[in-house]
C-alpha positions as CSV (number, residue, x, y, z in Angstrom):
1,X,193.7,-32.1,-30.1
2,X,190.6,-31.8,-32.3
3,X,187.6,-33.8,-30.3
4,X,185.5,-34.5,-34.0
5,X,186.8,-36.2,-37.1
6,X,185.3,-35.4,-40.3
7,X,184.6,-37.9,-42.9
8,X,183.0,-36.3,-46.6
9,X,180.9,-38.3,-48.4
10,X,180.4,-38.7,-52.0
11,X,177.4,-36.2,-52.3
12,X,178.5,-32.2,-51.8
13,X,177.7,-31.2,-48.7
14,X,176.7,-34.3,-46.9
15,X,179.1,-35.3,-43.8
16,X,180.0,-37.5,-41.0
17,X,181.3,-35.8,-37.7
18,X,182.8,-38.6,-35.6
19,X,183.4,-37.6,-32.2
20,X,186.6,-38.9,-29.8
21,X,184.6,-41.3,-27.3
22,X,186.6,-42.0,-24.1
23,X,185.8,-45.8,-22.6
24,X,186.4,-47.5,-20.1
25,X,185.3,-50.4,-17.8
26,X,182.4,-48.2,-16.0
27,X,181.2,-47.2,-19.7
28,X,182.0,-43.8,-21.7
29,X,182.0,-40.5,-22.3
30,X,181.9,-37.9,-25.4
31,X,181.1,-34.3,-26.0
32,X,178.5,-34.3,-28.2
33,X,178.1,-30.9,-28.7
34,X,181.2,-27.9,-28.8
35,X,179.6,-25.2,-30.4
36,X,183.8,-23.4,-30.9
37,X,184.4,-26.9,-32.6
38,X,181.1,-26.8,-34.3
39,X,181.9,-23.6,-35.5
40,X,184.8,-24.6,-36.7
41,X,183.9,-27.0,-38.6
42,X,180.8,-25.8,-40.5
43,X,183.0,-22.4,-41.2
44,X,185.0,-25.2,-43.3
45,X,182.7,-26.8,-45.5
46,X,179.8,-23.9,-45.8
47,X,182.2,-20.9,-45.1
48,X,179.7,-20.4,-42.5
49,X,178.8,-20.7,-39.1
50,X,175.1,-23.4,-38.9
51,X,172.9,-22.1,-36.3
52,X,170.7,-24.7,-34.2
53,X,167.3,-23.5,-32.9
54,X,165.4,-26.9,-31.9
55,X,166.3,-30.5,-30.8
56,X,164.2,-33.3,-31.6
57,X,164.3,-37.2,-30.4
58,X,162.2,-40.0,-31.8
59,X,162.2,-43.6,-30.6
60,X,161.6,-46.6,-33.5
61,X,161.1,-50.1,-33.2
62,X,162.7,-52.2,-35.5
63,X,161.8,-52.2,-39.5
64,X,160.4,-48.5,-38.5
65,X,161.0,-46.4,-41.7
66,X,160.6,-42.2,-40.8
67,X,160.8,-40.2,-44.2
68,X,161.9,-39.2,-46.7
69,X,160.9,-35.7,-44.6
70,X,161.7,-32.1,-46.1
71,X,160.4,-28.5,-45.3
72,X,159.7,-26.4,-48.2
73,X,159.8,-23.3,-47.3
74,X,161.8,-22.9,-44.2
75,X,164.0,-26.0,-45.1
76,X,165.9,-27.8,-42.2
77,X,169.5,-28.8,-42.0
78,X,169.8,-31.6,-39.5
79,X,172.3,-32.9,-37.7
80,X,171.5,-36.6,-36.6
81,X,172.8,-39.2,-33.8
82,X,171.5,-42.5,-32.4
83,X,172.0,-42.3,-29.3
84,X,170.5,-45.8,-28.3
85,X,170.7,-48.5,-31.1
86,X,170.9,-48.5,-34.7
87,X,169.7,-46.8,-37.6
88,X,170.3,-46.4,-41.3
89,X,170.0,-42.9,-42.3
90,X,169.6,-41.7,-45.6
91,X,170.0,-38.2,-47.3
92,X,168.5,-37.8,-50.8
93,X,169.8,-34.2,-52.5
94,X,166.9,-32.2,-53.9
95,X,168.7,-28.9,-54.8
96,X,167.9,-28.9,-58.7
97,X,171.4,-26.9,-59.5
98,X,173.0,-29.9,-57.8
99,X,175.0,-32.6,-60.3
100,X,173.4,-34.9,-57.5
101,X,170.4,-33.7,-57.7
102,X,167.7,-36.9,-56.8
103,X,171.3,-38.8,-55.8
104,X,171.0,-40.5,-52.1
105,X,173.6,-41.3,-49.7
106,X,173.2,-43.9,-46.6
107,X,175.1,-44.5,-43.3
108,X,174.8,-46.7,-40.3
109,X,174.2,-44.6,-37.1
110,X,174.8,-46.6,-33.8
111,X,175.8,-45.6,-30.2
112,X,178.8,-48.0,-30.8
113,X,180.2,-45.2,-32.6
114,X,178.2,-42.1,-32.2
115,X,179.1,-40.9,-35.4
116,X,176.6,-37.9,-36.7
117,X,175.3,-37.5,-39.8
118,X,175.1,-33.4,-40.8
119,X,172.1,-32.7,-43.7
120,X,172.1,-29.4,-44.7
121,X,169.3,-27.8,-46.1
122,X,168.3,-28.9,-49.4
123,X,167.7,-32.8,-48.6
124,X,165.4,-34.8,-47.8
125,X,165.6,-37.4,-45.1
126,X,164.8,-40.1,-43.5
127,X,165.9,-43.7,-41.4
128,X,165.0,-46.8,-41.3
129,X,165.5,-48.7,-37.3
130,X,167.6,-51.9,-37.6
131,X,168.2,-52.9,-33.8
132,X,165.5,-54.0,-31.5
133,X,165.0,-50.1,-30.6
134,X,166.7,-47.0,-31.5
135,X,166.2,-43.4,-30.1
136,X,167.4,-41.0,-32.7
137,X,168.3,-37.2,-31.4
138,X,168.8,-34.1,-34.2
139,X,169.3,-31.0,-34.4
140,X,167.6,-29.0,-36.6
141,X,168.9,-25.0,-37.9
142,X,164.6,-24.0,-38.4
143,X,161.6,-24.7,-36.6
144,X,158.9,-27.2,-37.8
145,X,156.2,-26.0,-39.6
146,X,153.6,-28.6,-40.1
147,X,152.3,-26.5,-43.0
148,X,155.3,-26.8,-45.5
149,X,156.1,-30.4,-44.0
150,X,156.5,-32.5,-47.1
151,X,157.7,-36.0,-48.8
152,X,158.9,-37.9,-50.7
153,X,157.7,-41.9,-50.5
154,X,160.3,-44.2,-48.8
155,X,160.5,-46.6,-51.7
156,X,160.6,-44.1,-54.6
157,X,162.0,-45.9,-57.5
158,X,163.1,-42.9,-59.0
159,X,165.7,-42.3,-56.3
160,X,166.2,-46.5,-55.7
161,X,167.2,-46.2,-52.4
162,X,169.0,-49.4,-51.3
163,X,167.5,-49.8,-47.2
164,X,169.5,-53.0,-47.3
165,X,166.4,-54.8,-45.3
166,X,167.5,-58.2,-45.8
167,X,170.8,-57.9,-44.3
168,X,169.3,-56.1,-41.1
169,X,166.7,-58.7,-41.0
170,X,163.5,-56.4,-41.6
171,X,160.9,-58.7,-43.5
172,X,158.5,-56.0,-43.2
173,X,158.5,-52.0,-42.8
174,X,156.2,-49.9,-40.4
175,X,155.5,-46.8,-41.9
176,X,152.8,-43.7,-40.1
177,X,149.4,-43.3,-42.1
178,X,151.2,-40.2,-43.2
179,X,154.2,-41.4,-44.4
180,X,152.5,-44.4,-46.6
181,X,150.8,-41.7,-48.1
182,X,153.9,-39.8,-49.6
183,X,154.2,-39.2,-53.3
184,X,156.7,-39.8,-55.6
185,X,160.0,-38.1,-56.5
186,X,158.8,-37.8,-60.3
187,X,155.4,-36.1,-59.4
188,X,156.9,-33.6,-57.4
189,X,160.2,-33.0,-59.2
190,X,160.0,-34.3,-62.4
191,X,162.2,-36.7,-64.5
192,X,165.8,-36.3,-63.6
């Protein structure tokens, strides 16, 4: 019996691995992790096997936004969980060749479901919390280099991103010095 549904999104690529959670009155338990099924399932979308060489957790407060966060060069496939709260986490493609190309897709991340959202290399990306607090664990398949970390502003009205801040309640967004600083989609890619 496989332990992780997959669930394809509209953009190439981007995917949700939903893993078999086992509850019961004294609470739950999951394996988040199986690198044979792993394996298995990356061999069948990317015809390859994804390695994994660093984990990383963040905790947000709500109306936190982190991103939109790429590496260029050394680019970084995540693969991302909430593992306490809620998060809406959005991939934006940046691989020119792509009929996507500037295209975004978002999902809800909770640990009600502990669905996981894999970003290959190629995208940018970033979350925005929408519970009270949410710690946010990923997996990434290269290291971070704070010399080829780069951007792309949260808000970009090239890309449009719908954050959906009104229906999560967020009147106001708490961005890092750095990320208020990022630049626009159009000034580092062009016109689409």
């Amino acid at each position: 019996m496989a332990k992780f549904e997959v669930i394809e999104t509209p953009i190439k690529d981007l995917i949700i691995i939903v893993p078999k959670v086992f509850r019961d009155d004294r609470g739950f338990f999951l394996e988040a992790w199986n690198q044979k099924e792993f394996d298995e399932i990356f061999f069948k979308f990317y015809g390859k096997k994804i390695n994994f060489v660093q984990d990383n957790h963040s905790r947000s407060i709500k109306g936190v936004v982190r991103g939109l966060h790429y590496q260029e060069p050394h680019p970084q496939g995540k693969l991302v969980r909430a593992i306490r709260g809620k998060i809406f986490d959005v991939a934006v493609d940046l691989r020119r060749e792509s009929p996507t190309f500037g295209k975004y897709y978002g999902v809800i991340l909770s640990d009600d479901d502990m669905k996981m959202f894999y970003i290959p290399e190629g995208f940018a990306h970033g979350f925005v919390a929408i519970s009270d607090v949410a710690d946010v664990m990923y997996k990434t398949t290269d290291f971070y280099y704070p010399e080829y970390d780069k951007g792309i502003i949260w808000n970009d009205p090239t890309i449009n991103i719908n954050w959906n801040l009104q229906e999560f309640g967020i009147e106001k967004v708490i961005l890092s010095p750095k990320d208020s600083k990022l630049p626009y989609f159009k000034d580092v890619f062009g016109n689409i």
